[in-house]
N, CA, C and O of each residue as an XYZ file, in Angstrom:
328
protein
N     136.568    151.926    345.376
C     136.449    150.492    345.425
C     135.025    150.061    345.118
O     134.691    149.119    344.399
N     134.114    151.038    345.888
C     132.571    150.257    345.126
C     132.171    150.436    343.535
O     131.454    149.683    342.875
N     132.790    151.566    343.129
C     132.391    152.013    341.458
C     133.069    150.392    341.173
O     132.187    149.546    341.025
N     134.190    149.979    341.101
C     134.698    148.515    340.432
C     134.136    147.812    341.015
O     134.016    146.918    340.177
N     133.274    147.203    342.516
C     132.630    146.241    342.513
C     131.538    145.989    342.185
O     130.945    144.914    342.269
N     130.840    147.969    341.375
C     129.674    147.461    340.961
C     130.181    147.080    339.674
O     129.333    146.279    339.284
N     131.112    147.180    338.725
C     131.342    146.845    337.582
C     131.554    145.739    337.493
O     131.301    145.159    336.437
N     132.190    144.953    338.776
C     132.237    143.649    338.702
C     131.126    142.745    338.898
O     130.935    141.677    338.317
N     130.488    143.243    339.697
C     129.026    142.043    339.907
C     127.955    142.858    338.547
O     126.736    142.749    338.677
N     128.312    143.348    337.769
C     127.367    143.603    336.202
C     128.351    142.467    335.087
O     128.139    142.327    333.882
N     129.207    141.909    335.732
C     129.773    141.007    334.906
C     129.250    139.406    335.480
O     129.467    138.367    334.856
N     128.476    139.495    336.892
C     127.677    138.280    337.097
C     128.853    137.594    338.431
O     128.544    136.447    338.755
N     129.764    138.019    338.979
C     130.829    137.953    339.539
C     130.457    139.025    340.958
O     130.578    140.250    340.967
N     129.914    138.027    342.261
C     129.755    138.682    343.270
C     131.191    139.702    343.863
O     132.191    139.666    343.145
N     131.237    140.403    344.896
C     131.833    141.262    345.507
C     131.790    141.457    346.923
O     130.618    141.187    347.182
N     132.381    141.777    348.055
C     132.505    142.289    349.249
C     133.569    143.261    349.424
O     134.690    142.797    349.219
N     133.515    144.528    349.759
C     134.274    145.255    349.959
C     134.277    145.232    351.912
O     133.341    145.013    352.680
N     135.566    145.517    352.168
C     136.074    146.174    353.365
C     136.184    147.637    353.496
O     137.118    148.099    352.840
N     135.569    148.398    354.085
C     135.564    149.769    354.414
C     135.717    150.043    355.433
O     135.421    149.302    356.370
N     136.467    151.739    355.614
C     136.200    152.320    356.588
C     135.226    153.488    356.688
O     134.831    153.735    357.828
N     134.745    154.295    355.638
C     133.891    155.138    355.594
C     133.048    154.778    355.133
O     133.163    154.292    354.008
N     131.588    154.846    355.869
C     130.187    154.690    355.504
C     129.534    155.141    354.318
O     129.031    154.556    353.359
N     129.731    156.789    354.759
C     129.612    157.292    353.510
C     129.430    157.533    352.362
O     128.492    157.943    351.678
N     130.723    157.147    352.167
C     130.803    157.085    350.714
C     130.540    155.583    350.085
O     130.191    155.402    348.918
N     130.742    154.642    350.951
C     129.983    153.448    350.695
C     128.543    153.504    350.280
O     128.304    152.843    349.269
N     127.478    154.163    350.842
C     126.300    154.521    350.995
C     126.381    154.963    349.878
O     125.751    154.220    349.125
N     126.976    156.070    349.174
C     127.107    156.978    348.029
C     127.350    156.443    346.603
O     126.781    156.806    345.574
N     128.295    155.521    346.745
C     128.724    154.573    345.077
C     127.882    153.798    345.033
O     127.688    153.221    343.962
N     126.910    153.438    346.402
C     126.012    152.003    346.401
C     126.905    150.907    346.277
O     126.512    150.139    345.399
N     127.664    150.644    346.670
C     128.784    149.340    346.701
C     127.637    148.495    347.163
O     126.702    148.757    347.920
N     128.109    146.918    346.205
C     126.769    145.979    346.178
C     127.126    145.176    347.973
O     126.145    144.821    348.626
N     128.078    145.048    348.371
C     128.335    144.700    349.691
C     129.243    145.066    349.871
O     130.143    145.359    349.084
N     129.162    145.151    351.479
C     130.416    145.903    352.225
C     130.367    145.778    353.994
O     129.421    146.137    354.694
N     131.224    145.374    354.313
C     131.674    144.899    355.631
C     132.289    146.165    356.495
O     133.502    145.955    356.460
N     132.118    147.095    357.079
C     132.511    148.466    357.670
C     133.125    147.962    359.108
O     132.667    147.357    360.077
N     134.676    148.642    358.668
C     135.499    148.151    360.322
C     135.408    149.502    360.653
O     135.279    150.410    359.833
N     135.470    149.611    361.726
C     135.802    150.946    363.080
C     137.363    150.938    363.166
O     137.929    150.978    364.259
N     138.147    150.877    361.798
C     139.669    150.865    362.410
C     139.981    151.842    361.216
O     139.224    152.021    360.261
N     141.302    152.500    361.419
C     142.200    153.739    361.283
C     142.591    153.298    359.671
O     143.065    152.294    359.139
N     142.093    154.696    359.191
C     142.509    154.543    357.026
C     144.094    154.133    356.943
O     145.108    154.640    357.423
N     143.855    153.004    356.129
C     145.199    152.084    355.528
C     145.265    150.839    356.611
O     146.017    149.891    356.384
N     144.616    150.873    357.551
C     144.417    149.037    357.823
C     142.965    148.214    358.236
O     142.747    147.489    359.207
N     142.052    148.623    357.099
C     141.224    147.909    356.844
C     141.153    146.453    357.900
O     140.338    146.220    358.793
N     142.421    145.535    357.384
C     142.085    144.055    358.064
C     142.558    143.859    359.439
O     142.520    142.793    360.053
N     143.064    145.128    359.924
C     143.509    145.140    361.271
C     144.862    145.522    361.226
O     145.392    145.924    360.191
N     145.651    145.376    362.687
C     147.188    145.230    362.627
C     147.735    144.567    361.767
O     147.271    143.547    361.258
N     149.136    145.257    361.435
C     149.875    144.225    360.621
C     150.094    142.771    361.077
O     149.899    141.777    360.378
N     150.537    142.789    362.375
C     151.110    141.561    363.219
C     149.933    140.809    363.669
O     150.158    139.731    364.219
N     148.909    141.131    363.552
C     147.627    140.415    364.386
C     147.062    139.669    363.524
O     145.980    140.099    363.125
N     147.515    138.409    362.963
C     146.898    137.219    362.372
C     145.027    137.210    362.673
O     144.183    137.318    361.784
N     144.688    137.016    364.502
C     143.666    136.898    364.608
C     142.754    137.833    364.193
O     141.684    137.355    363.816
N     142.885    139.273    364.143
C     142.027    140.010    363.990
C     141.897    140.091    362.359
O     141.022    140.690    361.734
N     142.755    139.501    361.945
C     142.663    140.050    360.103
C     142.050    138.712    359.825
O     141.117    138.843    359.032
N     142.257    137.375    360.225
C     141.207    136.437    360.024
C     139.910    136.236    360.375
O     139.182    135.422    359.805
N     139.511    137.067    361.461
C     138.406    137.719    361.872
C     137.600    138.494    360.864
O     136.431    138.128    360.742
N     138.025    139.535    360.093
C     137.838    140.379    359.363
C     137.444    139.739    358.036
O     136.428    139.907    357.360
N     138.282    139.128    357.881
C     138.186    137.826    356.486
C     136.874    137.005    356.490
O     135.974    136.634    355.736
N     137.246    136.945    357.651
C     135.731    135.845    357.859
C     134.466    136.220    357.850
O     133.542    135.471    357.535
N     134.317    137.687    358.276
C     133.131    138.487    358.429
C     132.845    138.716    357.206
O     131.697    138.404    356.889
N     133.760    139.333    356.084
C     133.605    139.600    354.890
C     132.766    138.745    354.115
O     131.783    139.075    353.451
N     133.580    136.881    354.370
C     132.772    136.051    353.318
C     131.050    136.072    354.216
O     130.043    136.523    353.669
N     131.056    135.724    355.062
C     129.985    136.091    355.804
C     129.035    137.014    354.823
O     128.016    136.541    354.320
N     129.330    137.963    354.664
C     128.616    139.182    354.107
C     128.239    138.580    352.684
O     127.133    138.548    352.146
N     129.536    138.084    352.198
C     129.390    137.488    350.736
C     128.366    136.887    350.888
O     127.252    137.176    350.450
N     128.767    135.774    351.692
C     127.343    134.933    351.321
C     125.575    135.287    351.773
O     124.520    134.811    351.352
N     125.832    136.168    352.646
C     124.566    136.433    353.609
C     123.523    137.220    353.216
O     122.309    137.034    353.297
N     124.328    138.355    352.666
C     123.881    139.506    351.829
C     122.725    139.365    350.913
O     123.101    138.972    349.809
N     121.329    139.568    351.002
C     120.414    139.379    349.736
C     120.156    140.392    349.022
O     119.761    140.185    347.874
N     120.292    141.630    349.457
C     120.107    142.789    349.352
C     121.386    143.821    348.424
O     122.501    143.916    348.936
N     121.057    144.638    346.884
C     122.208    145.381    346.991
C     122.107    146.691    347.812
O     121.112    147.416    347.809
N     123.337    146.937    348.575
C     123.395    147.812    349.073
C     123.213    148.317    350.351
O     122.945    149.360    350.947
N     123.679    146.195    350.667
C     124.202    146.272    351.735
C     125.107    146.385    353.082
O     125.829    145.407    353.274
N     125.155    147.083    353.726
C     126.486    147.158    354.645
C     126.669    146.798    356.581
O     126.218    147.334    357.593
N     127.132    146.194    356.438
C     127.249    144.941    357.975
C     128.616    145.813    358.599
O     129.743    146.110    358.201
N     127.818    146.015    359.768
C     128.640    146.975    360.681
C     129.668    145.307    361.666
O     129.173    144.398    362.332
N     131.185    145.584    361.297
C     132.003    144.319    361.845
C     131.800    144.149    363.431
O     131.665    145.061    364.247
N     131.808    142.958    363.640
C     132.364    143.165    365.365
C     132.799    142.654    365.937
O     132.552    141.855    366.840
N     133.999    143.282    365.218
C     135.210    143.380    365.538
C     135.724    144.943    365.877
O     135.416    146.003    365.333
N     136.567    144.679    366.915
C     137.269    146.122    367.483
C     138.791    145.513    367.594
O     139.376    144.442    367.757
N     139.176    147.680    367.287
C     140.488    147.453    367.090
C     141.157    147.142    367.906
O     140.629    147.818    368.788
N     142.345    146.388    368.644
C     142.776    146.001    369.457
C     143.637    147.132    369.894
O     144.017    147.971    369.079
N     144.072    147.202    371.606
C     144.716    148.315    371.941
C     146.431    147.352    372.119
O     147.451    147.962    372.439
C-alpha cells in the first residue's frame, strides 16, 4: 500500500494509509500513515462497530491534513474494543 501511495502523491495527489505493521511502513517510506494496534484484515476496527471505524476515519484525515513531514506515522488512539 505505501509503494502506490508514494506513486500517488508523485502525481501531486496527497495520501494516508491505515496500517498495522510499522515496519514495513517505515521500509516503503509511505508518505503518511495512521498505525492501529488491531488484528491483520481489520484495519478500521470491528465490522459492527460504526464508532470505532469512524474514529479511525477521522484520525486518518487528521493525519492527512496534519502531516508536514514525508514519512510520517501517527500512532492511533484508538484501542481495540473487547
Amino acid at each position: 500500500m505505501g509503494l502506490i501511495a508514494r506513486a500517488i502523491e508523485e502525481k501531486g495527489i496527497p495520501t494516508v494509509c491505515v496500517v498495522m505493521n510499522r515496519d514495513i511502513t517505515e521500509n516503503v517510506k509511505t508518505p503518511r500513515a495512521l498505525f492501529v494496534h488491531f488484528p491483520y484484515g481489520a484495519p478500521l476496527g470491528p465490522a459492527e462497530n460504526v464508532a470505532v471505524q469512524e474514529s479511525v476515519v477521522r484520525e486518518a484525515l487528521a493525519v492527512l491534513v496534519n502531516a508536514k513531514r514525508p514519512g510520517t506515522i501517527v500512532d492511533a488512539g484508538i484501542e481495540w474494543p473487547d
